[in-house]
C-alpha positions as CSV (number, residue, x, y, z in Angstrom):
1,X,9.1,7.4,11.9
2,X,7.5,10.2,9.6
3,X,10.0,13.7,9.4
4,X,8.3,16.8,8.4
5,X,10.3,19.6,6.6
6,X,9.8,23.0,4.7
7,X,11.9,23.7,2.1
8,X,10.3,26.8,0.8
9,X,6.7,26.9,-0.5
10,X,7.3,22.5,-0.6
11,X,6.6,20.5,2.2
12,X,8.8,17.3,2.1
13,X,7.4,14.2,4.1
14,X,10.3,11.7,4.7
15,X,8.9,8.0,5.6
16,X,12.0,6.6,8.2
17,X,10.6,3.8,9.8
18,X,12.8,0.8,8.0
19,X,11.0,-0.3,5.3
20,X,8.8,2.0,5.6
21,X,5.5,-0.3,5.7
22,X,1.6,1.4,6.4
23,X,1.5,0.5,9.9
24,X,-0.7,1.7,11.7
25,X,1.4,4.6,13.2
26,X,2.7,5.1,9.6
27,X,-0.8,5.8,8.6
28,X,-1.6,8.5,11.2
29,X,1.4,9.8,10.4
30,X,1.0,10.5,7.1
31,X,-2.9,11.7,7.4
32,X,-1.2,14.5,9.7
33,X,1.2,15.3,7.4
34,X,-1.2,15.9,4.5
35,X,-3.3,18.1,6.9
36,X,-0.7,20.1,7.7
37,X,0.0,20.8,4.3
38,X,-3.4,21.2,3.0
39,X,-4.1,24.2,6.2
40,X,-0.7,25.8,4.6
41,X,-2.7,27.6,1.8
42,X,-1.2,28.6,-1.2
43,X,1.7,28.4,-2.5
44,X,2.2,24.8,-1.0
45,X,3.5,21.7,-2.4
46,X,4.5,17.9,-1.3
47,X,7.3,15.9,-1.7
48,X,7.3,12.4,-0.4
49,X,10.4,10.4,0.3
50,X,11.6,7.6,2.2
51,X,15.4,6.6,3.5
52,X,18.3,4.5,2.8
53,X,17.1,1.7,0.2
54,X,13.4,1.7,0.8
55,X,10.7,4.6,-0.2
56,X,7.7,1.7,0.9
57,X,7.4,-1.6,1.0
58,X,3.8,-1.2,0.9
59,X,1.3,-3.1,3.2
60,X,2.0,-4.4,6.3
61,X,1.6,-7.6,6.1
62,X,1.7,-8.9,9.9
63,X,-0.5,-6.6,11.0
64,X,-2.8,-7.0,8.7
65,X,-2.7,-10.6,9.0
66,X,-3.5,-10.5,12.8
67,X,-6.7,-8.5,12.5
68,X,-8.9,-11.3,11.1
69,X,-10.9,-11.3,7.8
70,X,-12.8,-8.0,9.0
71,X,-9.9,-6.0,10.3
72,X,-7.6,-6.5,7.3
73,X,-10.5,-5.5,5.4
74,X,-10.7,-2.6,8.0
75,X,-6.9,-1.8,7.5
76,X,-6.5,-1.7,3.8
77,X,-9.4,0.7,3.3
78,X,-7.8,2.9,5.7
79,X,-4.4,2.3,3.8
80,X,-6.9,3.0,0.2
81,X,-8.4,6.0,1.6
82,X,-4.7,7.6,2.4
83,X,-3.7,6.7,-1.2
84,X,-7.2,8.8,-2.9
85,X,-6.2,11.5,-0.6
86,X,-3.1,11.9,-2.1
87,X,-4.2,11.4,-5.8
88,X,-6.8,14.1,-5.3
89,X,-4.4,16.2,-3.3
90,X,-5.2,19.8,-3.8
91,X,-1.7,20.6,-4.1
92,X,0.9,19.3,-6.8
93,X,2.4,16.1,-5.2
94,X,6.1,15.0,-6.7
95,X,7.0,11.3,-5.2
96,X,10.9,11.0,-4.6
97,X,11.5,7.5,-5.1
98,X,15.0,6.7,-3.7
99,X,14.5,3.2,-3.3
100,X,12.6,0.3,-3.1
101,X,8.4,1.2,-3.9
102,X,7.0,-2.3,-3.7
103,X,2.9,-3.1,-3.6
104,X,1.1,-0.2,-1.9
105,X,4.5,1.1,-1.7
106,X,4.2,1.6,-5.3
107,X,0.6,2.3,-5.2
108,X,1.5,5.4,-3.0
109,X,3.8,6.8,-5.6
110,X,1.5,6.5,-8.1
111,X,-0.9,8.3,-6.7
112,X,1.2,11.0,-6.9
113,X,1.4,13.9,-9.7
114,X,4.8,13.4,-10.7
115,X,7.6,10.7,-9.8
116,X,11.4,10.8,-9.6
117,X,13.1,8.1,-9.4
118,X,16.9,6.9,-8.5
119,X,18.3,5.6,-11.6
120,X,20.9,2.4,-10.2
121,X,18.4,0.9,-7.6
122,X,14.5,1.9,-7.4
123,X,12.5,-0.8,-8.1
124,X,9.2,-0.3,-9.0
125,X,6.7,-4.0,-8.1
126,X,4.0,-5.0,-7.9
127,X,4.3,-8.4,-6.4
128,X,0.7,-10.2,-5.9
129,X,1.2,-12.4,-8.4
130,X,4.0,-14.1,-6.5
131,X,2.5,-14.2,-3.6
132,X,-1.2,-15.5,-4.7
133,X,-3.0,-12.9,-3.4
134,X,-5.8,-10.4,-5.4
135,X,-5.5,-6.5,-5.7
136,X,-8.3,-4.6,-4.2
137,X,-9.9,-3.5,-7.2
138,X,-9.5,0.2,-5.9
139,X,-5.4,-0.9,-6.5
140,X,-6.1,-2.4,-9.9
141,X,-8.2,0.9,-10.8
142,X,-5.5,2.8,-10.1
143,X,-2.8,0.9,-12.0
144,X,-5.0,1.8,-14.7
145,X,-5.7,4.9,-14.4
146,X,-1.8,6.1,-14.1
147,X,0.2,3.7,-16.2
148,X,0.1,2.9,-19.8
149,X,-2.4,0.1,-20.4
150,X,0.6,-2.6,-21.4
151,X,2.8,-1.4,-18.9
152,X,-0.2,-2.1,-16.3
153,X,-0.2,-6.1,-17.9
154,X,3.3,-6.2,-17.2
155,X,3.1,-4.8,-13.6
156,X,0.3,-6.9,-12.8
157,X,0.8,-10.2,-14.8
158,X,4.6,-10.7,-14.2
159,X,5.5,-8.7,-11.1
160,X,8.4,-7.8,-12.7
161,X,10.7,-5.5,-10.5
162,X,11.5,-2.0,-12.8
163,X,14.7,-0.3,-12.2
164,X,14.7,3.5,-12.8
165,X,15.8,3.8,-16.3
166,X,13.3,1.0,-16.9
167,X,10.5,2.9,-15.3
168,X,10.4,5.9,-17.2
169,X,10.7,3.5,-21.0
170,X,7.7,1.9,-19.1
171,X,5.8,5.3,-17.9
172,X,5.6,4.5,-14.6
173,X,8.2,7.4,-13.4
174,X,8.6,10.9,-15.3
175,X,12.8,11.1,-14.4
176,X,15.4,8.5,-12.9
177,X,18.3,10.5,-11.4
178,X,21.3,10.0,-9.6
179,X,20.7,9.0,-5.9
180,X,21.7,12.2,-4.8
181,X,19.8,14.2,-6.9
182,X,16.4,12.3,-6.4
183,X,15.2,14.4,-3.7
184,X,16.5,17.7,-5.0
185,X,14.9,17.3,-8.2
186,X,11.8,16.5,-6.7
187,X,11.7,19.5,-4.9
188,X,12.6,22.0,-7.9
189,X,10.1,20.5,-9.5
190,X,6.9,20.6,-6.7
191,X,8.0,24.4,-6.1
192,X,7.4,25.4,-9.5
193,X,4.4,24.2,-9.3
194,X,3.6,25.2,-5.8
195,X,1.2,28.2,-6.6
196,X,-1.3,25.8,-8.5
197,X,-2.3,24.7,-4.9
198,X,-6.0,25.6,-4.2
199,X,-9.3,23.3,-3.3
200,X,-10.2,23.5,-7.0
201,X,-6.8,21.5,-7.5
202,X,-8.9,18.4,-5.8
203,X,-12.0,18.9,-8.0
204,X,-10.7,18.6,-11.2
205,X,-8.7,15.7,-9.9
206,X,-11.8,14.3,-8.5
207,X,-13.0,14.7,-12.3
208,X,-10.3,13.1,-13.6
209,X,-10.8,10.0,-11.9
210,X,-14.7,8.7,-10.3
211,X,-13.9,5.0,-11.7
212,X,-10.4,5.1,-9.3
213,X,-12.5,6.6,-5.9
214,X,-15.7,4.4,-6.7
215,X,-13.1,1.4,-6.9
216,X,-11.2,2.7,-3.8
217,X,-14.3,3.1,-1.9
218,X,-15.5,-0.8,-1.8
219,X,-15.1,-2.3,1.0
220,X,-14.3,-6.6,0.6
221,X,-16.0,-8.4,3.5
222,X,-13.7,-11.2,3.1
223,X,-10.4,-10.9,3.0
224,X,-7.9,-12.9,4.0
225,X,-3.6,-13.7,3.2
């Protein structure tokens, strides 16, 4: 479901769990994962990836829609709090997007420090607006926080689907790569960086952005799909 590698001074998460949704057991899995790499110390970095044609397809949706109004509220500030943990990571994060990153999914990578992205088929969306359903504002705070401010209207307003080339015009990814060099890349790049890891790394994040963890932090009472 979640493999754990080292490669090095980076620690490389792989999500293989199809498409790679927050279920429950995805979520544990990941909290683990970041422990593990926050007790490594320093030098330490994270790479995140997923498999085949999906990185994450974000929330999952059945789940969430079998808790009732006050689990799914439950759920997606668990799923929120996973997504601040990793934008205030006291380590450099690098998100290795070889596929499809789609609603939290795309949240997630984000949240990261740095994004690569496979050039032919990412596919970066944000799809609410098809579906009729609100963004947390925690989600919307953090579209805005990471993304160019016209990019973010685009994302949000159209749910248009960004390949790779068409993320980094956009802003959303830093590199689009060949398939086979998405992961690779990504890990060159987190070890460089892997000596900046320290607890201080999370406090000047933490400075960086209070309006994204005060907007992460509400809980909605009623929620509902």
């Amino acid at each position: 479901m979640v493999r754990f590698e080292r490669q090095g001074n980076v620690f490389v998460l792989r999500l293989d769990a199809g498409e790679n949704r927050f279920t429950p057991a995805v979520l544990h899995a990941l909290r683990e994962g970041l422990e593990q790499v926050e007790s490594a110390g320093s030098p330490a970095a994270l790479v995140t990836t997923g498999t085949g044609k999906f990185y994450s397809n974000g929330l999952d949706l059945d789940h969430m829609g079998s808790l009732g109004s006050g689990g799914a509220s439950d759920y997606l500030t668990e799923v929120l709090a996973v997504l601040a943990r990793i934008l205030t990571f006291p380590a450099t994060t690098v998100a290795a997007v070889n596929g499809h990153a789609f609603g939290a999914g795309a949240l997630m990578a984000i949240a990261h420090d740095f994004q690569l992205m496979r050039a032919d088929r990412g596919f970066f969306c944000m799809p609410e607006v098809d579906m009729r359903v609100p963004l947390h504002p925690g989600m919307t705070a953090l579209l805005q926080a990471r993304l160019p401010v016209r990019t973010v209207h685009r994302v949000i307003a159209t749910g248009k689907r960004f390949g790779g080339e068409e993320a980094v015009a956009a802003g959303i990814v830093d590199r689009a790569v060949a398939e086979d060099e998405v992961l690779p890349a990504a890990v060159a790049m987190a070890e460089e960086l892997a000596s900046k890891a320290d607890p201080a790394l999370t406090t000047l994040k933490r400075g960086m952005y209070p309006q994204v963890l005060e907007a992460v932090a509400k809980r909605l009472d009623s929620l509902s799909l």
